[in-house]
C-alpha positions as CSV (number, residue, x, y, z in Angstrom):
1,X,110.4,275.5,38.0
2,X,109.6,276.7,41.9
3,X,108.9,273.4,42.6
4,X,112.6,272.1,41.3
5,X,114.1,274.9,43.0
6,X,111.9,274.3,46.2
7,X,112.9,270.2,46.0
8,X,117.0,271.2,45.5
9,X,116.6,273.1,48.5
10,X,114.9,270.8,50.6
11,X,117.7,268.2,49.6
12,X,119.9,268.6,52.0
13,X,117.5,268.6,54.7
14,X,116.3,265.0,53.3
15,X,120.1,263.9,52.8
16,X,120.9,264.5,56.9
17,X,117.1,263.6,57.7
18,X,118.1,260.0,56.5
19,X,121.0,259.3,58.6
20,X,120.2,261.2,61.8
21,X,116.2,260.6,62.1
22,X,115.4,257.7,59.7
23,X,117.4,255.3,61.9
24,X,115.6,255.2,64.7
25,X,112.9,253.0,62.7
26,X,115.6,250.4,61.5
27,X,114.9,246.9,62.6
28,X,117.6,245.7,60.8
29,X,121.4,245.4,61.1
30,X,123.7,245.0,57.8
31,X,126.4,243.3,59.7
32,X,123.9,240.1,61.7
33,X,122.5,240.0,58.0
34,X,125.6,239.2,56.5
35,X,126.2,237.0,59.1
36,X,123.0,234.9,58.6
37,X,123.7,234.7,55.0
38,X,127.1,233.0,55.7
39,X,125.7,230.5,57.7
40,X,122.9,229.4,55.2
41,X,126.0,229.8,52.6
42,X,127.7,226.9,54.6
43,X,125.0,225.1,54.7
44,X,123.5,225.1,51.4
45,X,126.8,226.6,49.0
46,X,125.7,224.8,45.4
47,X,122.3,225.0,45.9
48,X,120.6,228.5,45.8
49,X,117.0,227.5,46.4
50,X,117.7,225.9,49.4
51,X,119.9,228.7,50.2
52,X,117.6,230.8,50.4
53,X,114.4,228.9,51.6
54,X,117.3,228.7,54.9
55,X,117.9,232.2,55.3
56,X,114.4,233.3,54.9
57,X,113.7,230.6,58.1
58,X,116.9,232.2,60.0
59,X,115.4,236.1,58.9
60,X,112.2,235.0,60.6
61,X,113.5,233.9,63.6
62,X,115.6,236.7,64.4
63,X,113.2,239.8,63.2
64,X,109.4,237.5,63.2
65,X,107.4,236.8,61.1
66,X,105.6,240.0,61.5
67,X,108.7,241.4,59.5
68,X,109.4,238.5,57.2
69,X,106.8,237.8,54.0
70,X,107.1,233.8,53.5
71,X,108.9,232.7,50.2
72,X,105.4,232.2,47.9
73,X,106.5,231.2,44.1
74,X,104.1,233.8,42.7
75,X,105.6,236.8,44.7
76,X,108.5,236.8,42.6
77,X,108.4,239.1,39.6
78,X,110.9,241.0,37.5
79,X,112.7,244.1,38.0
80,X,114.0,245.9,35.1
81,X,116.4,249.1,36.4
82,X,119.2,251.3,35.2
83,X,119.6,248.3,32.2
84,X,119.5,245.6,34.2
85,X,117.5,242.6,34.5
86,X,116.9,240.4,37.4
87,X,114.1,238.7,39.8
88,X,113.4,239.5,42.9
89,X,110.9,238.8,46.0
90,X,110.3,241.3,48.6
91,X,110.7,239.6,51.8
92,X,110.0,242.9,54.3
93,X,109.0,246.6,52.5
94,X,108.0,249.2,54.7
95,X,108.8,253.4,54.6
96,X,112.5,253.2,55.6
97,X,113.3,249.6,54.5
98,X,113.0,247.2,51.9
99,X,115.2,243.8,51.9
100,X,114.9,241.6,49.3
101,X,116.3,238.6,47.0
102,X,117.5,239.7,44.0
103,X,119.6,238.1,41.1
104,X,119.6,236.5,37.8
105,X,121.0,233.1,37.1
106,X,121.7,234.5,33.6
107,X,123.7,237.4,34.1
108,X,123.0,241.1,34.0
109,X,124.7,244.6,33.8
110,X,123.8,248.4,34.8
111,X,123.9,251.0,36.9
112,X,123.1,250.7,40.3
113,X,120.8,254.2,40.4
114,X,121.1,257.1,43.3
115,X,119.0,256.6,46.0
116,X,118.0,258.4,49.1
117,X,119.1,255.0,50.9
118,X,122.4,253.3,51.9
119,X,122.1,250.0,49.7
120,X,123.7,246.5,51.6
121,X,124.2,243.4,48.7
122,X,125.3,240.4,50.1
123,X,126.2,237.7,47.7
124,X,124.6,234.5,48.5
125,X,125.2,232.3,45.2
126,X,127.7,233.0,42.2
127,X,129.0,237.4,42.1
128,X,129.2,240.8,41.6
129,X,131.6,242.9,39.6
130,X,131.4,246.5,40.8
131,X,133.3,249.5,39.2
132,X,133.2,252.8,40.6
133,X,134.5,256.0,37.9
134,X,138.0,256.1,38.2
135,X,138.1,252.1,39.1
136,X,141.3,250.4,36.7
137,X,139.8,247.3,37.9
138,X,136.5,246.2,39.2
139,X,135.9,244.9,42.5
140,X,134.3,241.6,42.9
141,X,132.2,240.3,45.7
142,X,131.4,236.3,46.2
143,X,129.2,234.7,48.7
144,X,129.3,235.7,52.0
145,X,131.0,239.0,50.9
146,X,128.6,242.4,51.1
147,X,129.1,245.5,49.1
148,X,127.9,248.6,50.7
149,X,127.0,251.1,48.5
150,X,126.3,254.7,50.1
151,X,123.2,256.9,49.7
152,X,124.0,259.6,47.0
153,X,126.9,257.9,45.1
154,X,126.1,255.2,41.9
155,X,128.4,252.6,40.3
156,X,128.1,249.9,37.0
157,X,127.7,246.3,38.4
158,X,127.5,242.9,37.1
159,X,125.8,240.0,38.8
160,X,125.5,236.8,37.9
161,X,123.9,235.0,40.6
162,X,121.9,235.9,43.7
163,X,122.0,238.2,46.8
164,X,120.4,239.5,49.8
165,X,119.6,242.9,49.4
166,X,118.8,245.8,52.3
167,X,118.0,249.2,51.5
168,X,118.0,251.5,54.3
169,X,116.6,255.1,53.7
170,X,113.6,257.0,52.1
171,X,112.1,253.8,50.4
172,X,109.5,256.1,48.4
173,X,112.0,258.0,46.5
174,X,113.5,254.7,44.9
175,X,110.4,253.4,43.5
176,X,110.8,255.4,40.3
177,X,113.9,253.9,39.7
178,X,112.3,250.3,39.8
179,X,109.0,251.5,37.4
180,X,110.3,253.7,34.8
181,X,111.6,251.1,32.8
182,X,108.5,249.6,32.1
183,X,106.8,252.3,30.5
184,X,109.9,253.4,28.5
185,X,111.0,249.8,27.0
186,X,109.9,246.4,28.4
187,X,106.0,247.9,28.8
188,X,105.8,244.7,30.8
189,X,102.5,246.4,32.9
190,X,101.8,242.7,34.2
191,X,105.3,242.4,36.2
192,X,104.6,246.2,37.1
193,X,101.0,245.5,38.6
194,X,103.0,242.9,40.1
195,X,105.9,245.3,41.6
196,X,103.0,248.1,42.4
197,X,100.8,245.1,44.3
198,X,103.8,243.5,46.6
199,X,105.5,246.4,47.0
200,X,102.3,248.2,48.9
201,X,101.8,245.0,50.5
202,X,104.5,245.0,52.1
203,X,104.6,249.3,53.1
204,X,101.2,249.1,54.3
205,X,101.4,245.8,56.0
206,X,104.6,247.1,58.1
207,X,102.4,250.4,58.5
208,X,99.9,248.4,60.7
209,X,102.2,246.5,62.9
210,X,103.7,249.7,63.5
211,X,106.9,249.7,61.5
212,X,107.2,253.4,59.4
């Protein structure tokens, strides 16, 4: 119980932590994303796989390849969160970042989670209902579109397709979010060795470059 009461206290300390000191180790910027993604878009609008083999050559050049993992087939694994299903590949992971592509070409539904981070989806291929309580109708991204959703809040989604994803904040505190699924219904402790493996890849990777 005094360590509930001890972590509610600290939380507003964390929540203003996250948006006056965790930015000064941001490399990178929601808005140039977006605008790399449109340009691969144009490039490459039916195809998602080269879609994305584009903007993971356009994410190098602008941030390195220090930053940027390369697109390897068996880095991809499954994340099951908040009822949803997709794939994803972590493409950079460190303390205050992740960014990642994530989607499903099958279609999937949940809840988005609340996270110590503010959360940037830009839609590369197909879209993304979102519905916030209160919503009469649900807001729908397409590619090229990003939806920003802010530390703290959650909302129900759909996605049917694929996105560039950035997650800006305390990274650590979402993991839970991405494991606990596993050991309460898909008990898929391949994908989460998998997840676990990539994820400190990446964290530890960025660690010794110098990227918190």
């Amino acid at each position: 119980m005094r360590v509930i009461v001890l972590l509610l206290a600290l939380l507003p300390v964390l929540y203003s932590t996250i948006d006056t000191v965790l930015p000064r180790f941001f490399i990178f910027d929601p808005v140039r994303l977006q605008q790399l993604s449109q340009a691969s878009i144009e490039k490459f609008p039916e195809n998602a796989t080269l879609l994305m083999e584009d903007l993971r050559a356009s994410l190098a050049a602008e941030y390195g390849d220090q930053h940027i993992n390369a697109m390897r087939k068996d880095a991809w694994f499954f994340n099951n969160a908040g009822g949803a299903m997709g794939s994803m590949i972590i493409l950079h992971a460190s303390v205050t970042e992740y960014l990642i592509f994530f989607g499903t070409p099958l279609g999937t539904e949940g809840h988005s989670g609340v996270h110590l981070a503010h959360d940037y989806f830009t839609i590369l291929h197909g879209k993304q209902s979102v519905f916030y309580p209160g919503d009469i109708e649900p807001t729908v991204y397409k590619p090229g579109t990003q939806n920003h959703l802010p530390k703290g809040r959650s909302t129900q989604y759909i996605l049917n397709g694929w996105a560039l994803e950035l997650a800006q904040g305390w990274i650590p505190s979402m993991l839970p979010f991405g494991f606990l699924d596993t050991l309460t219904s898909t008990l898929d402790f391949q994908n989460l060795w998998k997840t676990v493996y990539w994820t400190a890849h990446g964290i530890i990777g960025q660690l010794l470059v110098g990227k918190f």
